[in-house]
C-alpha positions, 0 to 999 in steps of 0.5 A, a space after each residue: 543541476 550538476 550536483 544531482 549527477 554526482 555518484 554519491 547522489 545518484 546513489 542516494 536519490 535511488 536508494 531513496 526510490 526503493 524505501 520509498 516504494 515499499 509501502 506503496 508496493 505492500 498496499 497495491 499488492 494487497 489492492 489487487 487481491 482484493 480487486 481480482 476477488 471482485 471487490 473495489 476497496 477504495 478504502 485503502 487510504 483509511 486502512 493505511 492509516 489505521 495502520 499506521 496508528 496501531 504500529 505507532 502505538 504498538 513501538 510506543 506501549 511495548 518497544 516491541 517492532 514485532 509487536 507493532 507490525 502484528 498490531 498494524 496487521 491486525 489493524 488493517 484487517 479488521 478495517 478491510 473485514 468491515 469493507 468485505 462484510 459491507 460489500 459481500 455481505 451486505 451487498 452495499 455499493 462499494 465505492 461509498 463504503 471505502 470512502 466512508 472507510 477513509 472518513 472513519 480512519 481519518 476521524 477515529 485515528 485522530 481521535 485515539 491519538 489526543 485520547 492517548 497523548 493530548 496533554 497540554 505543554 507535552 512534546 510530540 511522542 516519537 518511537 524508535 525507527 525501524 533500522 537499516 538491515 544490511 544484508 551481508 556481502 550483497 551490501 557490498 557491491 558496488 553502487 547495487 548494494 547501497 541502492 538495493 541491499 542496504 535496506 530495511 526488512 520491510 522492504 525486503 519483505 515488499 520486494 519479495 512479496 512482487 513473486 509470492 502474489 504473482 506465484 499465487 495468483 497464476 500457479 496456485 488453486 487458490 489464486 484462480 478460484 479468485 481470480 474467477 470471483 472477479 471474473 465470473 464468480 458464478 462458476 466458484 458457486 456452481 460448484 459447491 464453493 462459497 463465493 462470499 467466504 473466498 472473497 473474506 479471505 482475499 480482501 483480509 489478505 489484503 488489509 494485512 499487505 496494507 497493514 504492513 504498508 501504513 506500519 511502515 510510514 510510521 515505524 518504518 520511516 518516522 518516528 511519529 504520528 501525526 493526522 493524515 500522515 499516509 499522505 494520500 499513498 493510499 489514493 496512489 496505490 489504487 492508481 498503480 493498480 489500474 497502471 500496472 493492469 492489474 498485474 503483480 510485475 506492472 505494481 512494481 514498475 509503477 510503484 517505483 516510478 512514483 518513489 523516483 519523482 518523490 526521491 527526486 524532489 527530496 533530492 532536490 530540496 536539500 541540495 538547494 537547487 533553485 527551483 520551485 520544488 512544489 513542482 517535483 512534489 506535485 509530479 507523482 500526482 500529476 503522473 497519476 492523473 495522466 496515467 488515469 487518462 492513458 489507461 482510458 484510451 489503452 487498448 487490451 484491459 486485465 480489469 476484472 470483468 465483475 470488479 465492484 459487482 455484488 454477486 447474487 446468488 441465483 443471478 445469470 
């Protein structure tokens, strides 16, 4: 176990920690805003995936890196249009609709991806990965600079995305009209404003974070696609959420909790340290399971109050 304190793999195993923390960053950012629009999007998962599959296949048809996270936007947005326009238009329960989001993202992707590359006797289709982006001076300090600077741009993009949702959230127009539609959106339709347009507009926000969560996954950190390759980060992202009590800087601090038990286990497998690693592997959902129960029995909540209500017009 002493080989895991050396600096070389201290450094390592953080570093790890921060790349491994963007996606589950950019989804829990994009949740929340959904969430304190009023509208519980338990199809994240599915929408990460899409995700994921549009960026692959974007980086493999063009060679293009922006083009591949402008498809994986466009991917998670149109999957978090059909939950918006389920739940706000038609008021269907929303707990259905993002399971059955998940089922459809699981079924289609798989499907488009033998459609494009099933051909018996081919090898696996790979594309390039994102590459590290260095930035200058700051990557040089040391220990700080490998762990925190020496990263690629979506993770920049994550970590900067933490005060651009807070900001908006809390210091804009915007951002209190929807934080009122998961508290009383009653109040956004007395006066003259669309509950149901504010809401579109937030849960698409959203899907586009998402969207660049599951680019990353794929182009970000793999080289390919495979079946049910987010792994259940989506499913982490909504646990982070209820974590961080629905709060911008809590999405950070759980997010890289989850990416150190990770980085942890990876770590620890290939040093060859003799111990089960299914055990590492399993603590960042062990972890979610016991915040789940801690939240429970927290005292003060920030959950908004009409989270997962269909809002009617007309209705005290």
């Amino acid at each position: 176990m002493g080989d895991l304190f050396t600096d070389t793999i201290v450094i390592s195993v953080l570093a790890a920690t921060i790349r491994i923390a963007t996606p589950l960053i950019l989804a829990a950012l994009g949740e929340l805003i959904a969430e304190r629009a009023g509208i519980l999007n338990l199809g994240v998962e599915g929408t990460m995936l899409m995700a994921a599959f549009a960026a692959f296949i974007g980086a493999y048809a063009t060679g293009s890196t922006l083009m591949a996270l402008l498809l994986a936007v466009l991917a998670g947005m149109a999957m978090s249009f059909i939950m918006v326009f389920m739940a706000a238009t038609l008021k269907v329960e929303q707990v259905v609709t993002g399971l059955a989001l998940n089922l459809l993202a699981a079924g289609m992707s798989l499907y488009l991806y033998k459609a494009f590359f099933a051909v018996e006797g081919q090898a696996m289709p790979t594309v390039a990965v994102m590459p590290v982006a260095p930035i200058p001076f700051l990557s040089e300090i040391p220990y700080i600079g490998p762990i925190l600077f020496t990263q690629k741009v979506l993770t920049y993009v994550a970590l900067l995305m933490v005060p651009v949702v807070w900001f908006f959230l809390y210091r804009t127009k915007y951002g209190l009209e929807i934080r009122c539609l998961g508290e009383n959106p009653k109040a956004i339709d007395t006066k003259g404003m669309s509950v149901s347009l504010r809401q579109y507009g937030a849960v698409m926000a959203g899907g586009a974070l998402c969207g660049l969560a599951g680019a990353f996954v794929t182009i970000g950190s793999s080289a390919r696609f495979v079946p049910d390759i987010t792994n259940g980060r989506g499913w982490l992202a909504l646990v982070i959420v209820i974590a961080a009590n629905w709060r911008p800087s809590g999405i950070l601090i759980a997010a890289l909790v989850f990416a150190f038990l990770d980085a942890l286990q990876l770590q620890i497998q290939g040093i060859g340290v003799q111990m089960p690693y299914q055990i590492f592997l399993a603590l960042p959902y062990v972890l979610a399971i016991v915040l789940m129960v801690l939240k429970s029995r927290r005292g003060r909540s920030e959950e908004p109050a009409r989270l997962g209500v269909p809002y009617f017009r007309g209705e005290r």
